[in-house]
C-alpha positions as CSV (number, residue, x, y, z in Angstrom):
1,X,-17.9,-43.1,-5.6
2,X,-15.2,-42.1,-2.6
3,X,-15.4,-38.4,-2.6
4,X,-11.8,-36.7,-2.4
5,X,-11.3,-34.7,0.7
6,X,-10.3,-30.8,0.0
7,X,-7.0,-30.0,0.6
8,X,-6.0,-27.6,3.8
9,X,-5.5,-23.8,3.8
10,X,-1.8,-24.1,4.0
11,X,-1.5,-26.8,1.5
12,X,-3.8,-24.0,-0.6
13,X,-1.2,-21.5,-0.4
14,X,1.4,-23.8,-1.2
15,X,-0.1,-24.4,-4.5
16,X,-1.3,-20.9,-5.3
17,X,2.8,-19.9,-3.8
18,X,5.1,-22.8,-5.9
19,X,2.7,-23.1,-9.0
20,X,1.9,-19.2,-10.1
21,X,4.4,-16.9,-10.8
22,X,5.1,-14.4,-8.5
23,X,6.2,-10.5,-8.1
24,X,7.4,-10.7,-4.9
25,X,9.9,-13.9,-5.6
26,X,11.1,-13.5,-9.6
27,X,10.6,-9.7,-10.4
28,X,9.9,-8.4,-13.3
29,X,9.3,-12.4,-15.1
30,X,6.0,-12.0,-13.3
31,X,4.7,-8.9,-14.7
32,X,3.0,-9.3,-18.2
33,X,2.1,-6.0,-20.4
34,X,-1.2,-7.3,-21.1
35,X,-5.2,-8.2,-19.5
36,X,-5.8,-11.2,-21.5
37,X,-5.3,-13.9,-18.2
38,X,-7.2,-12.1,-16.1
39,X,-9.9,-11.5,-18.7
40,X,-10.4,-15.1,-18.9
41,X,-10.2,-15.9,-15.3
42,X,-12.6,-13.2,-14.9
43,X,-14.8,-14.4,-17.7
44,X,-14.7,-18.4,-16.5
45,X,-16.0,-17.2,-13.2
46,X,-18.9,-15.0,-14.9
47,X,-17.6,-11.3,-14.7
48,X,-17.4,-10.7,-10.9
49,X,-15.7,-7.1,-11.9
50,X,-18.9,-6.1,-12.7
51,X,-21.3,-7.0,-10.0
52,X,-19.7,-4.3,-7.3
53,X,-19.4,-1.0,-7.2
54,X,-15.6,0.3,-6.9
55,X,-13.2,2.9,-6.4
56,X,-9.8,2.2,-8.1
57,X,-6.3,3.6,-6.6
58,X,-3.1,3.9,-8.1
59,X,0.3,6.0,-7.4
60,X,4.1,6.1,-6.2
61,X,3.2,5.7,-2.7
62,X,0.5,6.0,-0.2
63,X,-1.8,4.1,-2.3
64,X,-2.0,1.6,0.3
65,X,-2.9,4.2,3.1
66,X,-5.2,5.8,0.9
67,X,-7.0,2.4,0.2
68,X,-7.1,1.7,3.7
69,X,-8.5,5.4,4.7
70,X,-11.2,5.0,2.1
71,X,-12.5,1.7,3.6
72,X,-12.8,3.0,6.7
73,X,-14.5,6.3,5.9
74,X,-16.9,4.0,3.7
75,X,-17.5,1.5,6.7
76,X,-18.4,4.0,9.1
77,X,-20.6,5.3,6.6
78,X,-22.7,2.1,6.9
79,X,-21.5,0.5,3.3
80,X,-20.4,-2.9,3.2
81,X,-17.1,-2.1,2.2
82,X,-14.6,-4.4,0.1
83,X,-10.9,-3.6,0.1
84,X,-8.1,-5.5,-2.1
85,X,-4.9,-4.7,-1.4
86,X,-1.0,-6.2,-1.8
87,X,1.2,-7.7,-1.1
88,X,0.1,-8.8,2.1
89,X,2.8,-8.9,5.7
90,X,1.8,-11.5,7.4
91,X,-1.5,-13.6,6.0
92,X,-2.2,-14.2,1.9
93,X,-5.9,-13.1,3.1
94,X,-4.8,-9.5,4.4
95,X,-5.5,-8.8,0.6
96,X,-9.4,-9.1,0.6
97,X,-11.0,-7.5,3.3
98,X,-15.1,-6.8,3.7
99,X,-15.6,-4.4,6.7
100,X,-12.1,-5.1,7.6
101,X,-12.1,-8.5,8.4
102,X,-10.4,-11.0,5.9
103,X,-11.5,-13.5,3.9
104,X,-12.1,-17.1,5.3
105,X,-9.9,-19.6,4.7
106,X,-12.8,-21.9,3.4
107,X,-13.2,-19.1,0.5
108,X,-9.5,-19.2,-0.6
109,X,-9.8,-23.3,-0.4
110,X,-13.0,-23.5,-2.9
111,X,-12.2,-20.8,-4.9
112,X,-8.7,-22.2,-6.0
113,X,-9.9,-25.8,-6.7
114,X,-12.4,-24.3,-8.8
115,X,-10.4,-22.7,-11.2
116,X,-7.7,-24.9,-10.8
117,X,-8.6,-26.1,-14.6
118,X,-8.3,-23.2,-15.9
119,X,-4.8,-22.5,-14.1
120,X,-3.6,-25.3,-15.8
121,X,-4.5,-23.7,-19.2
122,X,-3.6,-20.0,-19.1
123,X,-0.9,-20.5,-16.8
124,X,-1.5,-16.9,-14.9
125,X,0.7,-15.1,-12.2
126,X,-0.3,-15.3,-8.6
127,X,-1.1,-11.4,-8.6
128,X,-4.0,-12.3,-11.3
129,X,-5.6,-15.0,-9.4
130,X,-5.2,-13.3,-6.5
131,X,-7.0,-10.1,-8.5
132,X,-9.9,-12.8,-9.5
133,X,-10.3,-13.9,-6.0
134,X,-11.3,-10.7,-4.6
135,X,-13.4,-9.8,-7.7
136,X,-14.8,-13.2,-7.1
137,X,-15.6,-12.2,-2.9
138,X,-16.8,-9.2,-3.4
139,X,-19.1,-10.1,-6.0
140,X,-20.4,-13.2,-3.7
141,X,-20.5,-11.1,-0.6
142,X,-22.5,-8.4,-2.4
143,X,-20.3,-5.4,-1.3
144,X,-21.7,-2.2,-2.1
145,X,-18.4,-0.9,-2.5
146,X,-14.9,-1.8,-2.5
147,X,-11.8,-0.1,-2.6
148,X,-9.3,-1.7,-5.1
149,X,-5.6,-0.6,-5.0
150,X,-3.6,-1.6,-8.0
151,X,-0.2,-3.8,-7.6
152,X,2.0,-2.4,-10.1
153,X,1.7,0.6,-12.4
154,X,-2.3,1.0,-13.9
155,X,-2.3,0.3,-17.5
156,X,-1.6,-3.2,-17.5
157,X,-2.2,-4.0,-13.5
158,X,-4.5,-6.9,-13.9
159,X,-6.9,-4.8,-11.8
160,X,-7.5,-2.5,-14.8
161,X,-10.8,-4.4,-16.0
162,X,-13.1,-2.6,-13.5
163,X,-15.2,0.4,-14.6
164,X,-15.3,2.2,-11.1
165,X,-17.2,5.0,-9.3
166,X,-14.2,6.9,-8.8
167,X,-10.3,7.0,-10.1
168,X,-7.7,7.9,-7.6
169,X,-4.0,8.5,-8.3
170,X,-1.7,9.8,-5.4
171,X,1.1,10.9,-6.5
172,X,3.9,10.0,-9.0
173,X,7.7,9.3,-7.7
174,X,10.5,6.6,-8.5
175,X,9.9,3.0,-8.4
176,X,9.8,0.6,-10.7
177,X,11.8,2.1,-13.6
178,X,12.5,-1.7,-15.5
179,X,8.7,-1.9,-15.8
180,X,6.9,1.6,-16.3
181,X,9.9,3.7,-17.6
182,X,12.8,5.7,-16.6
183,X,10.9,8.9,-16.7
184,X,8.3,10.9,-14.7
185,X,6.2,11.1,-17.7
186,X,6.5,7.2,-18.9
187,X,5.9,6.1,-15.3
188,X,2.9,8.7,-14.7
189,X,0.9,7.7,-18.1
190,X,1.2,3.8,-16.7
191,X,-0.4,5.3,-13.7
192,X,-3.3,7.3,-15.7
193,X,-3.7,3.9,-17.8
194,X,-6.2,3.3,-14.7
195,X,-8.5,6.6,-15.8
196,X,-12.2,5.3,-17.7
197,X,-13.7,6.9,-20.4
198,X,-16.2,9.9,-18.5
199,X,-15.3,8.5,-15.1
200,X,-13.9,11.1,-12.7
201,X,-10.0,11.0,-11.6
202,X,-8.5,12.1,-8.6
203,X,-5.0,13.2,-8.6
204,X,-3.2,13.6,-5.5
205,X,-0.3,15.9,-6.5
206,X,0.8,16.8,-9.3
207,X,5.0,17.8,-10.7
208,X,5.8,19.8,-13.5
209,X,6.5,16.5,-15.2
210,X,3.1,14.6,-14.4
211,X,0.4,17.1,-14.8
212,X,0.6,17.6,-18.7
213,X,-0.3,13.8,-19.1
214,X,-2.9,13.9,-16.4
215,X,-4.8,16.4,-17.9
216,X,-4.5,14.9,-21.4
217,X,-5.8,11.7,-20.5
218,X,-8.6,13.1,-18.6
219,X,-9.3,15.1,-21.4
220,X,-9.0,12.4,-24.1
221,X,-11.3,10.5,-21.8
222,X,-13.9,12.8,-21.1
223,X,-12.4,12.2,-17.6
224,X,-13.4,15.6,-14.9
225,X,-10.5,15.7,-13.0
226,X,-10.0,17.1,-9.7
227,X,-6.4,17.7,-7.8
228,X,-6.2,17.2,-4.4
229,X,-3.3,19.5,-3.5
230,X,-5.0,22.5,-5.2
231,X,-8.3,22.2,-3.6
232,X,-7.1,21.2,0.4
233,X,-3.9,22.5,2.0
234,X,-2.7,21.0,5.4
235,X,-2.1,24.5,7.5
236,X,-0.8,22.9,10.8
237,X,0.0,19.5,12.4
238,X,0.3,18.4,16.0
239,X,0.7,14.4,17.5
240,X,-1.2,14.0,20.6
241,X,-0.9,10.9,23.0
242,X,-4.3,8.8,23.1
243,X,-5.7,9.0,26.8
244,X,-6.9,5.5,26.9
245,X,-3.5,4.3,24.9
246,X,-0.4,6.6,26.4
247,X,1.7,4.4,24.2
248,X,-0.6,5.7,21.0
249,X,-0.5,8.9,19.2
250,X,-3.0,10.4,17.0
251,X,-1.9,12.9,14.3
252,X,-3.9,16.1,14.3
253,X,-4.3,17.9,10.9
254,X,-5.7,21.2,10.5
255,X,-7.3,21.9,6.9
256,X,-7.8,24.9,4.8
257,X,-10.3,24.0,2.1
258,X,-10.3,26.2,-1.2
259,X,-13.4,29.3,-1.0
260,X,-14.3,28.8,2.8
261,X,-12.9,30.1,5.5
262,X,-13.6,27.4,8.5
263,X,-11.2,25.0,8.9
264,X,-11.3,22.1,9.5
265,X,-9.4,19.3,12.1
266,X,-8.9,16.0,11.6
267,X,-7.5,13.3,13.7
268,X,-5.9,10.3,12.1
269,X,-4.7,6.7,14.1
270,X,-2.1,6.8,11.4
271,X,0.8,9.0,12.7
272,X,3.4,9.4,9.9
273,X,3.5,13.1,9.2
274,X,3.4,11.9,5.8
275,X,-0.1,11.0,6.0
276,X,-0.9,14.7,5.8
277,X,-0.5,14.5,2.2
278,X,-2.6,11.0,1.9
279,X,-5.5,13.1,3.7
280,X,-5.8,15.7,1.6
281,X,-6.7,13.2,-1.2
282,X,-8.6,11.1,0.9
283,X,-10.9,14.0,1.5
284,X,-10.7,15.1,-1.9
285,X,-11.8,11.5,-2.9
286,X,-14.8,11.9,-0.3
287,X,-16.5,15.1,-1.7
288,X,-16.5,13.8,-5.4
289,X,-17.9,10.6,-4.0
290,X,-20.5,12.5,-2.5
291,X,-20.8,14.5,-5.7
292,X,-21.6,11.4,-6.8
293,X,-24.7,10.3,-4.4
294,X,-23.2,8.4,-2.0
295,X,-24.0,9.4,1.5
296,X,-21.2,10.1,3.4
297,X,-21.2,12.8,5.8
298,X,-18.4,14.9,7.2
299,X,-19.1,13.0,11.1
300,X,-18.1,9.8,8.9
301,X,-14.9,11.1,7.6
302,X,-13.5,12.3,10.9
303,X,-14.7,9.1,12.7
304,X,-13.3,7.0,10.1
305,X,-10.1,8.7,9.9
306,X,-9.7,8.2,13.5
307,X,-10.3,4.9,13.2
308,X,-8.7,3.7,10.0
309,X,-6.0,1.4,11.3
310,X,-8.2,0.2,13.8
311,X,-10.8,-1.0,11.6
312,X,-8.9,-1.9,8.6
313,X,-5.7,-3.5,10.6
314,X,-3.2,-1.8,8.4
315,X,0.2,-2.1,9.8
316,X,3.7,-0.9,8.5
317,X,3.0,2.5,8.4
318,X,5.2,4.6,11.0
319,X,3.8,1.4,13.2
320,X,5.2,2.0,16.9
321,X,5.1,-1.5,18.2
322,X,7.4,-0.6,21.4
323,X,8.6,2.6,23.6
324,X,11.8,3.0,25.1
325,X,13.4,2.4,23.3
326,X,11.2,3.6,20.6
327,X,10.8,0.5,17.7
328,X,8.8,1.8,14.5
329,X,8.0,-0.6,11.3
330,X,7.7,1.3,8.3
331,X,7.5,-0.5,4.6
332,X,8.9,2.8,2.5
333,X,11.1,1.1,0.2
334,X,11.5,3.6,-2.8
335,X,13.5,7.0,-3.4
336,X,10.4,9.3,-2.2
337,X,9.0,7.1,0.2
338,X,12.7,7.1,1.9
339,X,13.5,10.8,1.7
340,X,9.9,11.2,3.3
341,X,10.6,8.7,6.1
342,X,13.9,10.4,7.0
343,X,12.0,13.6,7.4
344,X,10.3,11.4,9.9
345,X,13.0,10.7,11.8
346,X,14.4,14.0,11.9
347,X,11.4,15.3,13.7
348,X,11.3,12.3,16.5
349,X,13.0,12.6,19.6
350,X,15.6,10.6,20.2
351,X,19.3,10.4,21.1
352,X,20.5,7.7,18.8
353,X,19.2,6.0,15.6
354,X,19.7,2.1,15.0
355,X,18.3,1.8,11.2
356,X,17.5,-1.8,10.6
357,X,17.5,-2.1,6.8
358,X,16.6,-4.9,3.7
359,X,15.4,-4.4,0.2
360,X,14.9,-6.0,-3.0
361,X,17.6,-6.6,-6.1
362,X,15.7,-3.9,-8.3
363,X,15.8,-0.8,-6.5
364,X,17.5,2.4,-7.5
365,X,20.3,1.6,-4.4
366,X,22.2,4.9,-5.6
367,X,19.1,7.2,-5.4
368,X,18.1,5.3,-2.2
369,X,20.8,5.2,0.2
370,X,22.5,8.9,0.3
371,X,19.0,9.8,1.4
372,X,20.4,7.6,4.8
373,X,22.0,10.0,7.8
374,X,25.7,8.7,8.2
375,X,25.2,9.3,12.1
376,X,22.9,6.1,12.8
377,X,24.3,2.3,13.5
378,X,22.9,-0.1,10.2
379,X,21.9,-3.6,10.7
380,X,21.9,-5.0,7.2
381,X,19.7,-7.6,6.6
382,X,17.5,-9.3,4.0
383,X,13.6,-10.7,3.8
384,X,13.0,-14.7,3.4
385,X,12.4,-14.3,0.0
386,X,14.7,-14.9,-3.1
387,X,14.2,-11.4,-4.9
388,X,15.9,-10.0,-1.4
389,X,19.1,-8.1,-2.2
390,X,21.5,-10.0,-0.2
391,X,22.8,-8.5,3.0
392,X,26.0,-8.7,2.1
393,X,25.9,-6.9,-1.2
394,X,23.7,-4.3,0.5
395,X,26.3,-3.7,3.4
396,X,28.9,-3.6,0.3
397,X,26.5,-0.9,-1.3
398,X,26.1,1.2,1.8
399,X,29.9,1.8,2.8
400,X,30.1,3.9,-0.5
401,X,27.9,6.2,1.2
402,X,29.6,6.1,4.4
403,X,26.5,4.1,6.4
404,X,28.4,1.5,8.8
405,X,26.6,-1.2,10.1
406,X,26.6,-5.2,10.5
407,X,25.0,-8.2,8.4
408,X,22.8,-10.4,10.1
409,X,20.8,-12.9,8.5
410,X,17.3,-12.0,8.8
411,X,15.5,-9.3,10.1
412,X,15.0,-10.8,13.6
413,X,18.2,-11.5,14.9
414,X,19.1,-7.8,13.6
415,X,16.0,-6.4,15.7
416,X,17.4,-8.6,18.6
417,X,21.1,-7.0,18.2
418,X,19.5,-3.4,18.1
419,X,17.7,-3.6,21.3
420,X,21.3,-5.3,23.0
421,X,22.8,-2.3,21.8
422,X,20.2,0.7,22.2
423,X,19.5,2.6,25.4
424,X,16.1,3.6,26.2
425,X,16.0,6.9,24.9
426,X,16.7,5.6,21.3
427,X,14.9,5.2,17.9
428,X,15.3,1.4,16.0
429,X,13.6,1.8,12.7
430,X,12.8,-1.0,10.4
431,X,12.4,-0.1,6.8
432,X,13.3,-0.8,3.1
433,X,10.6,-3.8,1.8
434,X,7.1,-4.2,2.4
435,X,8.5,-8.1,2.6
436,X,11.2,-7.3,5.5
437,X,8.8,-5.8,7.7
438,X,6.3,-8.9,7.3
439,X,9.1,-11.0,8.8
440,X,9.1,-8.8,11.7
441,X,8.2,-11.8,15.0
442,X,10.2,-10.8,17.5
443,X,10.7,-7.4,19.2
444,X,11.4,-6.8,23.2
């Protein structure tokens, strides 16, 4: 019997890519309102969801920072840590992570042929087999815990079949409005879909909107729930250059916790000022862990903070990859997100700003852009991937608000004009998809 030869990693992804619908390429033909595919992938493979512990994360944005955060704190705690995130910038295998290093490509290989019959059955979008996948690691690797951030939503996000340790959702904001709803309230009770019957929930912050049907679903569920915001407060904030890395800054947060009166500091290798928010839920998060028995002491939490992106390899978050002048990658791409990275800006020195921009068809373009400073230079551009709004269009788009810029035709050859153009003492800032920032190859 001639045994056939397993195909290659890249011919893997090629199937997994072309054969499985997919978010990132179609939209919203990819989403399905319902568990059933990845309840039978998960029940073909023997119910990996349930042979790990887990901590589930949903929200608007910093979900992703969050997750990563959490993994870190948990590592350095001495846990063999899982974390599954999306989508992923660079390599399909950013998304499943044990102690921050990826999966192997052997794993991804095997795993796909094996359930390639039932792929041919179900016919299930890439984001569910990608969900099964890391069920399917984390359950084979034995992690003790792993961190899973949702894709889309909570309710129906086919990561919604875990019972975890812990529910986490950030915060609730704009995005997504064909899928979840066109209102606070629809889009935040998608988000508290992800809150189990007597397992805790924390919430990040809360608006006047959002908390009513927080607090009813805890309450239906018998779920304690604890809100960030109400029980940390970030007092004071400083960046401060790394001595070994002068290039690197740290962001130093000082806390006030509710009832005591020592504060304390904390100092984070992620330095978006927005991150301020992210920690106070992160440590939040930490304490009712800890409520819960798992040993994780306050020497962990500041070592892992310090060492989150380090150890996770998170990237796109206020990501400085070169001074003078200054180029930062950042993947905000919806209304809050935006209006939080502008506030960036405003606070970084620098004498001109080159704003290197690409997003996708579905966004809320008239919420996004007037959140834009008319005094910048726009290089309008688009990912390599057909739900990209095209350059064009977007250039079209921006003029209404008075942002003047150029088309170019990817997000390369736009990074390449911007540093022709800008003088040392400038900011270039990429932005608007998660998918325009994985195309980032060239800078300098």
């Amino acid at each position: 019997m001639i045994k056939t030869s397993q195909p290659s990693y890249h011919q893997t992804l090629d199937y997994l890519f072309s054969r499985l619908p997919m978010f990132s390429k179609i939209g919203l033909a990819a989403f399905k309102k319902d568990l059933t595919n990845i309840q039978r992938l998960c029940e073909f493979l023997d119910h990996p969801e349930k042979k790990f512990k887990s901590i589930h994360i949903a929200g608007t944005n910093g979900k992703g920072s969050v997750s990563h955060m959490l993994a870190a704190i948990l590592q350095t705690a001495g846990y063999k840590s899982g974390l599954y995130t999306s989508p992923h910038l660079k390599d399909f295998r950013e998304r499943i992570r044990i102690d921050g290093n990826m999966c192997s490509q052997e794993f991804v290989i095997d795993f796909t042929e094996r359930i390639k019959p039932i792929i041919e059955e179900i016919d299930p979008s890439f984001f569910e087999i990608t969900v099964a996948m890391a069920f399917e690691y984390f359950a084979e690797q034995k992690c003790e815990i792993a961190i899973v951030e949702t894709g889309l939503g909570g309710r129906f996000d086919s990561t919604n079949i875990i019972v975890p340790e812990l529910s986490v959702i950030t915060n609730i904001g704009w995005d997504h409005v064909d899928i979840l709803g066109n209102r606070l309230e629809n889009i935040a009770f998608e988000k508290a879909g992800i809150i189990k019957p007597g397992v805790p929930v924390v919430v990040g912050e809360v608006l006047p909107e959002t908390q009513p049907i927080f607090e009813q679903v805890s309450t239906e569920k018998n779920s304690p729930m604890s809100l960030a915001s109400e029980k940390r407060q970030a007092i004071s904030w400083s960046w401060e250059k790394v001595a070994r890395r002068p290039a690197v800054h740290e962001l130093v947060v000082e806390i006030a916790q509710q009832n005591k009166t020592d504060h304390q500091v904390y100092r984070l290798d992620l330095p978006g000022l927005y991150q301020t928010k992210n920690l106070v839920t992160v440590l939040e998060t930490c304490t009712q862990l800890q409520h819960l028995g798992w040993n994780i002491e306050d020497a962990d939490v500041k070592k892992g903070l310090q060492s989150a992106k380090k150890l996770t390899d998170l990237h796109g978050r206020w990501e400085v990859v070169q001074q003078n002048p200054l180029v930062v990658l950042d993947v905000a791409h919806n209304q809050d997100g935006i209006k939080i990275l502008m506030e960036q800006v405003e606070i970084t020195d620098h004498e001109h700003l080159h704003i290197i921009f690409g997003i996708v068809k579905d966004k809320e373009l008239e919420q996004i852009l007037p959140l834009f400073p008319k005094l910048a230079d726009y290089y309008f551009t688009q990912a390599n991937i057909p739900r990209s709004l095209e350059a064009r269009l977007l250039k079209q788009a921006a003029e209404q608000f008075q942002l003047k810029g150029e088309v170019y035709r990817d997000v390369n050859s736009a990074i390449k004009a911007a540093l022709t153009k800008a003088s040392a003492d400038d900011l270039i800032l990429v932005c608007g998809s998660v998918f325009l920032v994985g195309d980032v190859e060239v800078v300098g």
